[in-house]
Structures are given as structure tokens and as C-alpha cells.
C-alpha positions as CSV (number, residue, x, y, z in Angstrom):
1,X,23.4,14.7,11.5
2,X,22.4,11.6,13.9
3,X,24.7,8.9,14.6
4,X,22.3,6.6,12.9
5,X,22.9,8.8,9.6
6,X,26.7,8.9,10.7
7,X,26.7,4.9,10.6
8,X,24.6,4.3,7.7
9,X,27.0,6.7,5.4
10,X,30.1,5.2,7.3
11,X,28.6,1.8,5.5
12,X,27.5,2.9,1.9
13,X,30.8,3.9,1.9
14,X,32.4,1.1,2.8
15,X,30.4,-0.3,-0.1
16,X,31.2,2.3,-2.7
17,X,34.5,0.2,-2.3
18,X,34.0,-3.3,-1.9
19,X,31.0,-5.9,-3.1
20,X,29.6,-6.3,0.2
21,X,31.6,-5.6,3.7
22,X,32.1,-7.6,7.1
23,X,31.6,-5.8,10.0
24,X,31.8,-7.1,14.2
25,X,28.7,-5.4,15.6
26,X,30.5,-4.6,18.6
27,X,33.7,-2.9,17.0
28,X,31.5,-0.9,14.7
29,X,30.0,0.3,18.4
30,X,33.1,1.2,19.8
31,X,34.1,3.0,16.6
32,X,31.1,5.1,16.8
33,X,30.9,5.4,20.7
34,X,27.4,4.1,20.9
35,X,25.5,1.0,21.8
36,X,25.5,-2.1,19.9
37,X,21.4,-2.1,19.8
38,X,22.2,1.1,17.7
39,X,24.0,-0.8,14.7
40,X,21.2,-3.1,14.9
41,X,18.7,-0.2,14.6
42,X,20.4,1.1,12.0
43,X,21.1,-1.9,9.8
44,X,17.1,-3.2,10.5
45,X,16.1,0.2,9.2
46,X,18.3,1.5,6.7
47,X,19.9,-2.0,4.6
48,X,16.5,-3.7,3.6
49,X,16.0,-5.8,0.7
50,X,13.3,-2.8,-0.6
51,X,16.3,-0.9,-0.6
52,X,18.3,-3.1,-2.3
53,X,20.8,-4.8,0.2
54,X,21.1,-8.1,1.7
55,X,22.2,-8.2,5.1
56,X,23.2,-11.5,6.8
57,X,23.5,-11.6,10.8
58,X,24.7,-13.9,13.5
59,X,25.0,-13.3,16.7
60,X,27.4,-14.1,19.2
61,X,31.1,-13.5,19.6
62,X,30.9,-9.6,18.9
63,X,27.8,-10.0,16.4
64,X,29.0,-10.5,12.7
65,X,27.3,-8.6,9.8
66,X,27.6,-9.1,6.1
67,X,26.1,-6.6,4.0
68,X,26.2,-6.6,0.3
69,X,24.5,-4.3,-1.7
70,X,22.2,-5.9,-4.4
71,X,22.8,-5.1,-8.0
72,X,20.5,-5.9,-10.2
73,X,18.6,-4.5,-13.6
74,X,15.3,-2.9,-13.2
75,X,12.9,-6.1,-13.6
76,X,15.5,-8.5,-11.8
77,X,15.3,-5.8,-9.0
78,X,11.3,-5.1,-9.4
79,X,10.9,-9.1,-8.8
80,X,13.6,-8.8,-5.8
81,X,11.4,-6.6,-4.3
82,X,8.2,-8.1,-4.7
83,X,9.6,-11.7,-3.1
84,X,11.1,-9.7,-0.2
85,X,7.7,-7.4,0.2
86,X,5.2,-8.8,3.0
87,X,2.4,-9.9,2.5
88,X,0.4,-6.9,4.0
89,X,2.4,-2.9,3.7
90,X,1.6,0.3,5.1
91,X,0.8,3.8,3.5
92,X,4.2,4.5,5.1
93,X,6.4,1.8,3.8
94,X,4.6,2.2,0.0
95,X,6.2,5.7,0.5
96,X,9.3,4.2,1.5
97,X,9.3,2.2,-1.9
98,X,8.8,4.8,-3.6
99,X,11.4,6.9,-2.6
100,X,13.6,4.0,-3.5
101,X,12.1,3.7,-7.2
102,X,12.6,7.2,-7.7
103,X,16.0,7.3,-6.8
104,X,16.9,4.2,-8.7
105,X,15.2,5.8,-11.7
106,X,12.6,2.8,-12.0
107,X,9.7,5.1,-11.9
108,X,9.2,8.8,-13.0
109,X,7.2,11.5,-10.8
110,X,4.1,11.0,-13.0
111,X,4.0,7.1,-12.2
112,X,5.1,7.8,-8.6
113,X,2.4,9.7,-8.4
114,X,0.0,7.3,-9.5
115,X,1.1,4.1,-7.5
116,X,0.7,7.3,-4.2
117,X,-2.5,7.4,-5.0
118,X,-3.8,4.1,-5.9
119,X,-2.5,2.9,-2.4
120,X,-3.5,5.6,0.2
121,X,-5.8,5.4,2.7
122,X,-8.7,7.6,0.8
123,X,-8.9,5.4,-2.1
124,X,-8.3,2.5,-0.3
125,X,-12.1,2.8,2.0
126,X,-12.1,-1.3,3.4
127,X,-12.2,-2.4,6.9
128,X,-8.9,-1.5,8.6
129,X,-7.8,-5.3,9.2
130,X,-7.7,-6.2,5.3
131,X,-6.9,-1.9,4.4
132,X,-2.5,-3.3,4.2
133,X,-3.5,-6.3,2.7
134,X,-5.3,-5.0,-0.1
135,X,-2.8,-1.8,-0.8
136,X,0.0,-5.0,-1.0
137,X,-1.7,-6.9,-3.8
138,X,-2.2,-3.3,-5.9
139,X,1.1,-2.1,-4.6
140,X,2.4,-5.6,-6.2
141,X,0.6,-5.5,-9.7
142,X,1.0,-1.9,-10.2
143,X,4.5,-2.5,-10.2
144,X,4.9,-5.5,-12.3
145,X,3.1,-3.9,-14.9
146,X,5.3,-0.6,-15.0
147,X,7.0,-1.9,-17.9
């Protein structure tokens, strides 16, 4: 296990036991004998709103983080994620939602499947600068129609 997987279960347990959690960037470091760059890394990549967190971050005087993990029902989360999602998503971070679905139970495999599919780059045969752009909008009403 990686000290960014060490630090990202260190948090979601930290949540398990409180609504959201305060953390100095720079103490969380020292904790975990690493750089501060690392926490960032690891809270940019791992405490997304796709994944259902909401992370505030200021800088300065040891780097304060607020992380609170985002509860919602299956459509309040479904809209969450669709304000939050960019305008323009990779075949990648599609994946990456749909990991989430899955493990939130939003989706089953068949319909996992299906939004796979309908977004990847064989089905999707455009011009590479409107390719993400195009597998956002069908990523988007796929989705808002899964129930």
C-alpha cells in the first residue's frame, strides 16, 4: 500500500466518525512523513465532488482543509454530480464515475455497461477536439434518465 492510499484511508476514517473533518495540511505531512504537495495530491485526486465529497482549502498558515463527505439520495446525488461534472470528460474519468455509481449502488453492471459503451472512443468516431465534449452531453443525459 502507497502513502497516498495510507492517507486517503487515514481520512475516510476520520469520516466514518465525524460529518466532515479539519485537518492542517502541514501536520497531516508530518504525521505521515511526507511532503505537503502529497496531501494535496491526494485530496485533488481522491475527495472529488464525483465521488461525493466537498473539500474546502485555504492556504496559508499550515494549509487548512475541510472535508465533508456528501450525503445525499440517489437523484439529489445524480444532480450533484452533473453540476460539479465539466463541461468536456474523458473515457478515463467516465470510468472513474462509474466505478463510483457502482459502488454507491446507483447503477447495476448491465447499465454500467451500457453508459461504457455509449461513451468510448469507438462509438464516439468525431474529431478529437469536440470527441470529450460530446461523451459529456451523453454521459449527462444517460444518467438523468437512469431512473
Amino acid at each position: 500500500m502507497g502513502i497516498s492510499d495510507i492517507i486517503e484511508n487515514f481520512i475516510k476514517e476520520q469520516l466514518r466518525q465525524e460529518q466532515f473533518i479539519e485537518i492542517q495540511r502541514n501536520e497531516l505531512a508530518d504525521r505521515f512523513n511526507c511532503v505537503p504537495s502529497q496531501i494535496n495530491y491526494v485530496i485533488q485526486t481522491r475527495f472529488k465532488p464525483s465521488q461525493g465529497y466537498y473539500v474546502e482549502s485555504k492556504r496559508g498558515g499550515g494549509g487548512h482543509i475541510k472535508i465533508k463527505k456528501v450525503t445525499l439520495n440517489t437523484d439529489d446525488y445524480i444532480m450533484h454530480i452533473i453540476a460539479n461534472m465539466e463541461n468536456s470528460i474523458t473515457a478515463k474519468e467516465v470510468d472513474i464515475y462509474i466505478s463510483n455509481f457502482l459502488t454507491y449502488e446507483i447503477i447495476n453492471e448491465k447499465e454500467a455497461k451500457l453508459l461504457k459503451v455509449a461513451t468510448s472512443d469507438n462509438v464516439l468516431n468525431v474529431p478529437y477536439e469536440i470527441k470529450d465534449k460530446l461523451r459529456a452531453n451523453i454521459f449527462k443525459n444517460m444518467i438523468l434518465n437512469l431512473n
